[in-house]
C-alpha positions as semicolon CSV with decimal commas, in nm:
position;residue;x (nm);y (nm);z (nm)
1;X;0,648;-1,473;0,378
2;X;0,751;-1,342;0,056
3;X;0,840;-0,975;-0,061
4;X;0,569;-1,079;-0,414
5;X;0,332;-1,045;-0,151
6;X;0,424;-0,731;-0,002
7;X;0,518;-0,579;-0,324
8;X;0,147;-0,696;-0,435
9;X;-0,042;-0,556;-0,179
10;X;0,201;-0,229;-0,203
11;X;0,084;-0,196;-0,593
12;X;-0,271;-0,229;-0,443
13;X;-0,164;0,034;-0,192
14;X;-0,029;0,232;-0,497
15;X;-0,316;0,189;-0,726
16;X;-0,609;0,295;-0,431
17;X;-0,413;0,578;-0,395
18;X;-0,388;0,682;-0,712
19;X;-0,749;0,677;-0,756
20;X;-0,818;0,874;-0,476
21;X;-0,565;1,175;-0,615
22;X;-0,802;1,156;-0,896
23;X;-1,086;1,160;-0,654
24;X;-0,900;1,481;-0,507
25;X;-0,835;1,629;-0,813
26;X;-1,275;1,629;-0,914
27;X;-1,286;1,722;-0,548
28;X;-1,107;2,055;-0,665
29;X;-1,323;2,091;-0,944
30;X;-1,644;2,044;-0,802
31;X;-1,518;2,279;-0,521
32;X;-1,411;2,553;-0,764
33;X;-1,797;2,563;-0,929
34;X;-1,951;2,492;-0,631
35;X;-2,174;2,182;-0,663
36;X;-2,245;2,090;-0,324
37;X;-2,449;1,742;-0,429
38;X;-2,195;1,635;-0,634
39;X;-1,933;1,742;-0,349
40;X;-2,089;1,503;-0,089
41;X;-2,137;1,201;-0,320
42;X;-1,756;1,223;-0,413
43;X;-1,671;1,252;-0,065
44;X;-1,895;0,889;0,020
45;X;-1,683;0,730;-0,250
46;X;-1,380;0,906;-0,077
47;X;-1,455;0,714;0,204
48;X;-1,459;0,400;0,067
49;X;-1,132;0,465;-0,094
50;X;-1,007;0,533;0,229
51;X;-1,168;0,236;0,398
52;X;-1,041;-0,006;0,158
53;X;-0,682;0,173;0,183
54;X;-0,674;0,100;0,531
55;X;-0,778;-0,265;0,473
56;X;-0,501;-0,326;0,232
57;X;-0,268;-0,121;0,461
58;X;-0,348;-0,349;0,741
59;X;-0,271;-0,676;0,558
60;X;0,066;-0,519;0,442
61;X;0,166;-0,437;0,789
62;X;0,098;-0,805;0,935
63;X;0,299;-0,968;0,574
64;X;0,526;-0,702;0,671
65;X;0,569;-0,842;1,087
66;X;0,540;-1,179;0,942
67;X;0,867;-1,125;0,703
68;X;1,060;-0,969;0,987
69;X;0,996;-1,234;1,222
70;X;1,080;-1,505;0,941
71;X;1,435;-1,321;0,803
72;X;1,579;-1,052;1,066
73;X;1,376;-1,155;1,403
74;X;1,631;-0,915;1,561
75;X;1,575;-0,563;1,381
76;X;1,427;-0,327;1,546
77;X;1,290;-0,078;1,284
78;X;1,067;-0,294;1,083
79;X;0,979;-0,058;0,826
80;X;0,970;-0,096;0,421
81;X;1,309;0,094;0,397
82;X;1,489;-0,160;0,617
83;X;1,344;-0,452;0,422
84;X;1,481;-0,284;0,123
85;X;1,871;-0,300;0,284
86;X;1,776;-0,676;0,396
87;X;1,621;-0,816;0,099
88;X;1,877;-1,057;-0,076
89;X;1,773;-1,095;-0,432
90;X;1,841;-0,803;-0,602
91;X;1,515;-0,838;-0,860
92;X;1,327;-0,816;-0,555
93;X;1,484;-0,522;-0,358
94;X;1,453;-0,351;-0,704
95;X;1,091;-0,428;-0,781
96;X;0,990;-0,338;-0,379
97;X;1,207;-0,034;-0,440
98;X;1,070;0,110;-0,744
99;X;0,700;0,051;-0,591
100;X;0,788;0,186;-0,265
101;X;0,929;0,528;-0,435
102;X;0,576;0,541;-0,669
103;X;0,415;0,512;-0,348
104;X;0,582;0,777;-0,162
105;X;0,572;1,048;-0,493
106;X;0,179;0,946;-0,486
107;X;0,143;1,009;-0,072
108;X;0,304;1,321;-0,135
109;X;0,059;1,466;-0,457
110;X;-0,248;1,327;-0,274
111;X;-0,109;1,530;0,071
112;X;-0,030;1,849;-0,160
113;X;-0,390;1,806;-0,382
114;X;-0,576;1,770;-0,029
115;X;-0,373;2,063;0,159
116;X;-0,551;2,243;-0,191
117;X;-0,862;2,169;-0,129
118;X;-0,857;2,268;0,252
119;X;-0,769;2,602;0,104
120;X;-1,048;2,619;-0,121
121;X;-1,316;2,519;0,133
122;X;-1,131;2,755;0,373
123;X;-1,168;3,031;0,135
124;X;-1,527;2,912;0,043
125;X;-1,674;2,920;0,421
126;X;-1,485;3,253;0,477
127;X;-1,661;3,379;0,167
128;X;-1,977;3,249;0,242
129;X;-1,964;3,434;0,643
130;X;-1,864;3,740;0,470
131;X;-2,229;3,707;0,213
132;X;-2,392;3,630;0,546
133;X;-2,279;3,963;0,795
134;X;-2,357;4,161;0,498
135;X;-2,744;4,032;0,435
136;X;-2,762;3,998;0,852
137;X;-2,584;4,207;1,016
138;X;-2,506;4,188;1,362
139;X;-2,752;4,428;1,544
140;X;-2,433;4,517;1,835
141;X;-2,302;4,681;1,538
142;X;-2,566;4,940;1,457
143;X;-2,559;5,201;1,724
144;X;-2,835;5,509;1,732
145;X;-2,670;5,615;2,046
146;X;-2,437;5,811;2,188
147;X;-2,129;5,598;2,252
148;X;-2,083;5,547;2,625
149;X;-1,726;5,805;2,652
150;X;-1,893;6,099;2,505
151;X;-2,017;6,323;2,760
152;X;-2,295;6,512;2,585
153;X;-2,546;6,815;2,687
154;X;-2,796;6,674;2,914
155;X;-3,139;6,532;2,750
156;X;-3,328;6,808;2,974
157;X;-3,147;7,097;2,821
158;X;-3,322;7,249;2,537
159;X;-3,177;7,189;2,125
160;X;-3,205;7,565;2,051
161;X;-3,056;7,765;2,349
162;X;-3,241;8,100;2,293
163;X;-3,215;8,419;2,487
164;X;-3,462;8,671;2,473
């Protein structure tokens, strides 16, 4: 198996996950002024951003195996970082380096972007429970009675106390 083929489906890793930052990024947006509709029909196309990642992902993992089990049968990490020290031909451990990096800088803006927009929708439902206890609040609340420590006068014992 060849690192082309790797480094391929790596850029198609690269370039799905770029688009979904972008996705993100409206995600933000949309979040910010509230547009529910348009929230949920990003999040569909989310999903098949992330269903497609995972496709590509899985392909890349089996080229990956395959290239192990072809060049060093007898390492145990088979990860992208220890094909990098294996790889021979140094335009190739470039190339799979440089695309590797891009790929980890993305990961990381896409994992800051989303952490973001958890905020955001945090903040949001929090907001939105506050709007609701104040139009319906929560009848334990509101108390016309005595609370049940206070020891009062009794109920049969007269308001005005007079003596005549």
């Amino acid at each position: 198996m060849s690192i082309q083929k790797i480094t391929e489906h790596l850029e198609k890793l690269y370039q799905l996950n770029e688009s979904l930052l972008t996705l993100s990024k409206q995600k933000t947006e949309l979040v910010k002024k509230s547009k529910i509709d348009e929230f949920n029909e990003l999040l569909m196309k989310e999903r098949k951003h992330a269903q497609a990642i995972e496709q590509v992902e899985a392909k890349r993992v089996e080229l990956t195996d395959e290239w192990f089990m072809k060049h060093a049968p007898n390492t145990s990490e088979k990860t992208l970082s220890q094909m990098i020290e294996l790889v021979e031909g140094e335009a190739e451990k470039e190339k799979l380096q440089t695309v590797y990096e891009n790929l980890i800088v993305n990961l990381a803006d896409l994992k800051q972007q989303e952490a973001l927009n958890q905020d955001l929708i945090q903040q949001s439902l929090q907001f939105i429970e506050l709007s609701m206890e104040m139009f319906q609040p929560n009848s334990k609340n509101m108390n016309y009675d005595k609370p049940k420590g206070q020891q009062g006068k009794s109920s049969s014992q007269s308001v005005f106390d007079s003596k005549a």
